[in-house]
Structure formats: C-alpha cells, structure tokens
FIDREN-709648 format. One line per field, with one value per residue (C-alpha): residue number from 0; x, y, z. Coordinates in Angstrom, 1 decimal. Example, Ala and Ser with C-alpha at 12.3 -4.5 7.8 and 13.67 -1.06 7.14 Angstrom:
nuse	(0,1)
xx	(12.3,13.7)
yy	(-4.5,-1.1)
zz	(7.8,7.1)
END
This chain:
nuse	(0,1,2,3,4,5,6,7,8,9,10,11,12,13,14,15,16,17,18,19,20,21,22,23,24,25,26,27,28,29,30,31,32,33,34,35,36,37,38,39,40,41,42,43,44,45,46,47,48,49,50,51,52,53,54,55,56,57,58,59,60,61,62,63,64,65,66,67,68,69,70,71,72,73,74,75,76,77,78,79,80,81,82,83,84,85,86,87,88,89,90,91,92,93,94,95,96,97,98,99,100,101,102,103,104,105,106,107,108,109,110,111,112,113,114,115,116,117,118,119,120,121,122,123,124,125,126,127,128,129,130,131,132,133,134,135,136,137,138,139,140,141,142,143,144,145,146,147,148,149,150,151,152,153,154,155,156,157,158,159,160,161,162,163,164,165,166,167,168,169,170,171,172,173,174,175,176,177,178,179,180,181,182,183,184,185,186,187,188,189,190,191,192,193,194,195,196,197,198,199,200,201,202,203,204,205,206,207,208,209,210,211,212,213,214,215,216,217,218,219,220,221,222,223,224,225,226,227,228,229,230,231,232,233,234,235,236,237,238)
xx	(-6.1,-2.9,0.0,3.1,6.3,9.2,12.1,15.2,17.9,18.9,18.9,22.1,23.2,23.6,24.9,27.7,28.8,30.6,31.5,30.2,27.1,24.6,22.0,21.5,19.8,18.8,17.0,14.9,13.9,12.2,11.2,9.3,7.6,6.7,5.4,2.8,4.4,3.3,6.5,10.6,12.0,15.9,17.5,21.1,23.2,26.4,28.9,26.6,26.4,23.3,22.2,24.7,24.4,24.8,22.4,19.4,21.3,20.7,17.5,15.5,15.2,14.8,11.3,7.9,6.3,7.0,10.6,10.8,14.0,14.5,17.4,18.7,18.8,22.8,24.1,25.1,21.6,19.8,22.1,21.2,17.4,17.4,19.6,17.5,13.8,12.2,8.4,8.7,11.2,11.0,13.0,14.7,16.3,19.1,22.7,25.0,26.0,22.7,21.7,18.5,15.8,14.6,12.7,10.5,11.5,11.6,9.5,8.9,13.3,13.6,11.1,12.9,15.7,13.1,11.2,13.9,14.5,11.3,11.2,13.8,12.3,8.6,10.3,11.5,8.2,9.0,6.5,7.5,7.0,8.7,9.2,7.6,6.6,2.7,2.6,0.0,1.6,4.8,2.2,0.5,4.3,5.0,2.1,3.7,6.7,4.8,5.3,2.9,2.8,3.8,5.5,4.4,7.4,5.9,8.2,6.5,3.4,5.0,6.7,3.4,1.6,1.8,0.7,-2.1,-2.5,-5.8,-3.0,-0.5,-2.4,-3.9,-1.6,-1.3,-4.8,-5.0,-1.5,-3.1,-6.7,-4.8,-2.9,-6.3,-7.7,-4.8,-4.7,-1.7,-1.2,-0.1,2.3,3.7,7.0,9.1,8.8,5.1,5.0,2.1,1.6,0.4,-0.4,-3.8,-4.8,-2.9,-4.6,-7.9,-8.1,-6.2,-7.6,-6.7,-2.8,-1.5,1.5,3.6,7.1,8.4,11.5,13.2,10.6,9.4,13.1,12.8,9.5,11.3,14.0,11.0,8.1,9.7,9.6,6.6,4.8,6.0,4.4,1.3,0.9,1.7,-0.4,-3.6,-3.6,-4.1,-6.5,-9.0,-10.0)
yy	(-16.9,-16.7,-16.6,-14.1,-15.9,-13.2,-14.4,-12.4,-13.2,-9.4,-8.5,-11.0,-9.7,-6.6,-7.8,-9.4,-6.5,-5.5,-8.7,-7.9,-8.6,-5.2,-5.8,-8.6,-11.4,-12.9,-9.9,-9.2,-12.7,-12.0,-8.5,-10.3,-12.1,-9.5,-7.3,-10.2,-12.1,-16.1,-17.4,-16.9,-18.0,-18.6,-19.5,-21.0,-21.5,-23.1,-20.1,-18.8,-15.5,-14.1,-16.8,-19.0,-22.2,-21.6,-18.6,-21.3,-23.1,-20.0,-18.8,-22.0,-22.2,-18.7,-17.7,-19.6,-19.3,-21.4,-22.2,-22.5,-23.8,-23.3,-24.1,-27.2,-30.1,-30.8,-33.6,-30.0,-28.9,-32.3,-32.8,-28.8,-29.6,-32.9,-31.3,-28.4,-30.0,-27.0,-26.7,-26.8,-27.2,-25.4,-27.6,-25.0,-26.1,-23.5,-23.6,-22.3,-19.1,-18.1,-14.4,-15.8,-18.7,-18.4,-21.7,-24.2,-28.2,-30.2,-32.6,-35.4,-35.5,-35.1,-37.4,-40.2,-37.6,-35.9,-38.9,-39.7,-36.5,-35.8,-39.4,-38.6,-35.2,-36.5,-39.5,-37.0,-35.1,-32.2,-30.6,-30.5,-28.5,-28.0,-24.8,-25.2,-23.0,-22.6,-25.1,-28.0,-31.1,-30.3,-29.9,-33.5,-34.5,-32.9,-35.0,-38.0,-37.1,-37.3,-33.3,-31.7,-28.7,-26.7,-23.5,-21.6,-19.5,-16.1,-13.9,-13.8,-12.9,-9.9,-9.3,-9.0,-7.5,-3.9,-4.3,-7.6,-8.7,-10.8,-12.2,-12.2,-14.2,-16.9,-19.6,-19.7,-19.6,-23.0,-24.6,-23.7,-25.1,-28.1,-28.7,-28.0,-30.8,-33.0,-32.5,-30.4,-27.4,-24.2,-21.4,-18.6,-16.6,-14.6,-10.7,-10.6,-6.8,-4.5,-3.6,-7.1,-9.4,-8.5,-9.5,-13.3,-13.2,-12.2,-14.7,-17.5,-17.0,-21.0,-19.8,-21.2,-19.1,-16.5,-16.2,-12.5,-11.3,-8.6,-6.3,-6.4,-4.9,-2.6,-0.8,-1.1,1.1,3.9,3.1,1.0,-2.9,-3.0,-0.8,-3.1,-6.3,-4.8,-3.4,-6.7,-8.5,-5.8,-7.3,-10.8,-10.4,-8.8,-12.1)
zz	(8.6,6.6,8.9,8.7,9.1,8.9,7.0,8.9,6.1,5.5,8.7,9.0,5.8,7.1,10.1,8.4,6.2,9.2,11.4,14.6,16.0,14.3,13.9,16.7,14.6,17.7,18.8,15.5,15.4,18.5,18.3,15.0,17.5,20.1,17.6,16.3,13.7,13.7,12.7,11.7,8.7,7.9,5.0,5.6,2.6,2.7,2.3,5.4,3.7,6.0,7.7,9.6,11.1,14.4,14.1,13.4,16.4,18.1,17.5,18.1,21.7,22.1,19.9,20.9,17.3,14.8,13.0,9.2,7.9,4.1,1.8,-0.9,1.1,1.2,4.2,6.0,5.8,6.3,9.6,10.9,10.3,12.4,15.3,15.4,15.2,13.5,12.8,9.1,6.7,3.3,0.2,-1.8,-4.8,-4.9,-6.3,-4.4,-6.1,-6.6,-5.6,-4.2,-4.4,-8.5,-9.6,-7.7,-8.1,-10.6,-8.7,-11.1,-12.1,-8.4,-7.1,-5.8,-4.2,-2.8,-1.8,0.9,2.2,2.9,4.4,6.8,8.4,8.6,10.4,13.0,13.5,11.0,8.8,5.1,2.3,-1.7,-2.9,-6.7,-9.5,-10.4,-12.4,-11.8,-13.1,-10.5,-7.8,-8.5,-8.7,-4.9,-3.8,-4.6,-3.0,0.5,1.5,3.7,1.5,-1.2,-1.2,-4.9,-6.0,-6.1,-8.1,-11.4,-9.8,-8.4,-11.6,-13.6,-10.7,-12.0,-15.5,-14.9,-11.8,-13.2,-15.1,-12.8,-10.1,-12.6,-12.7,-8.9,-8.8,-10.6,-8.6,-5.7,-6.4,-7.2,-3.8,-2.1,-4.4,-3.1,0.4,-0.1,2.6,0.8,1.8,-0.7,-0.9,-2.8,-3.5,-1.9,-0.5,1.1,-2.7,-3.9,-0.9,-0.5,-4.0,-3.8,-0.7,-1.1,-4.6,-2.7,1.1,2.2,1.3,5.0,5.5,3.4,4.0,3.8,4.1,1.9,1.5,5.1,5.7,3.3,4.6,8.0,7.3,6.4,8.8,11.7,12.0,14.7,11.9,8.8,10.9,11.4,8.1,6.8,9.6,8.7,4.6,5.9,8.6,5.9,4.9)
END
C-alpha cells in the first residue's frame, strides 16, 4: 500500500505571515498523525521561509511515524539531517530563491557530489532518496549513486492531467518501471491532488510513498484536515 506522508510546509508559511506561533506546526504535524497519515514531510530551506530548523528539531521526537527531510543538500542541511536522524531524507536540488522544488537531479553531472552525500546519511542509518524527473537514463544514473530510492518529480503529470492523462502518466510509467527493474524504491511528489492520484496510482501501484503537501492544505481549508487525510488515504487504499 502507498503510504501518505503529509508535507506541513504551508501550514508554517502561514504561520509565519504573522510571527507567532498560528497555526501550531507542532500540532498539525501530529494531528497528521492522529488522523491516519503514515508519515510528515518538511522541507527546510535556508532563508527558513516555512520550515525552520529548529521546527524539524522540534517535531522529531514528538510524531511516531515516519520523518522525511527534503531540501538541496548545503553543510547547514547535511549537519540538520545527521543531528536529527530522520527516517528518510529526500535530495532536492533547489536554488535558493526558488518559489518551490521544479526539476529532478542531474544525476549523472552530479554523481560524484551526490555519491558522497548520500554516503554520509546511509553511513548513519538514514534512508535515501533523489528527487528526479521521469526520465530513464537519470534513474539508471540515481542507481549508481547508491540511493535507496527515487522521488519522480510529479508536476508535469499534473500539468497534462486534464487534457491526457494516458499521456500524462507515460513517462513515469517507464521511470518507474525502470527503478523497479533496478532495485530502486519509488515515492512521488509534487502537485498530486484528490483529482489525479488515483490514476498515478492505480497505473503505478508499487509507488512506496507520495509526498503531499499544498493541495492537502488547500482541501483542508474547505472540508477539514481529518477529512482531507482520509480522502487522500481512501484513493490509495483502492489498490
């Protein structure tokens, strides 16, 4: 079964509009939990614009399910993940003024970088995985960089979605038949919604995890967050 990790990124970006502490960050991580959701994501960047550091210090001893770290692996980020210990960490290739995550790694240009980093945190225990695009040459690439998964960027899926999801869902079709071939687990994430993660899922069903974050949020703020989790939580446990 595909597991729901939450990502809780707006709900600190939100929270920061004003500079006090509403929403509690702490709290939603683990109302997440309580309402049935198998994991938390964060994703700290370093002007700490939603996520700050010392929220992931924070939240880590506090929720029993599992802990997925994401971001570019600066020394600031590299030092957070190996104080903290999460379950997973999630190699983001992001500049730092981006808006949000918006390409997978280059992981045959970044192979040696990413070689080492990923060296260090399977060292410590910590499940890996590189965010990439569908593309099937970067995925034999991520192999060789000694990750434990991939992450398939999932944006242009739910870009084409509306107008061809046959087409839509293609590529990752093939990326992901690929990591299976490998040995390679496989999460997803980026703009999957209720409207389109039953498709990837039900033409991808050995997709380990997807990481949701924004549009959980957004169907929150109309039908509730225990109601958002389980309507998310109801698409996977179809398959």
């Amino acid at each position: 079964m595909t597991k729901l990790s939450v990502n809780i990124n707006k709900v600190a970006t939100i929270r920061n509009a004003r500079g006090a502490n509403n929403p509690n960050v702490l709290k939603v991580a683990l109302d997440c939990e309580m309402f049935g959701a198998q994991g938390i994501t964060v994703h700290p960047r370093p002007d700490e614009r939603h996520i700050r550091y010392q929220d992931v210090r924070d939240i880590k001893p506090l929720i029993t399910t599992e802990l997925n770290i994401e971001g570019n692996p600066i020394d600031k980020y590299i030092e957070l993940v190996l104080e903290t210990h999460p379950t997973q960490v999630t190699l983001v290739p992001d500049a730092d003024d981006q808006i949000t995550s918006n390409h997978g790694w280059d992981t045959k240009a970044n192979k040696a970088f990413l070689c080492d980093v990923i060296g260090r945190f399977k060292e410590a225990g910590i499940r890996t995985s590189i965010f990439v695009d569908p593309d099937v040459e970067m995925v034999h690439h991520a192999k060789e960089c000694g990750t434990d998964r991939i992450e398939l960027y999932t944006e242009p899926y739910a870009s084409m979605y509306p107008t061809n999801r046959e087409e839509a869902i293609a590529p990752f079709v093939d990326a992901a038949i690929a990591a299976r071939e490998l040995g390679l687990g496989l999460n997803a994430g980026h703009d999957l919604s209720l409207e389109n993660l039953e498709f990837f899922i039900e033409r991808i069903p050995w997709t380990a995890e997807v990481s949701i974050g924004h549009a959980i949020i957004c169907d929150a703020l109309y039908m509730g967050l225990e109601e958002t989790i389980n309507a998310y939580l109801y698409k996977e446990r179809k398959f």
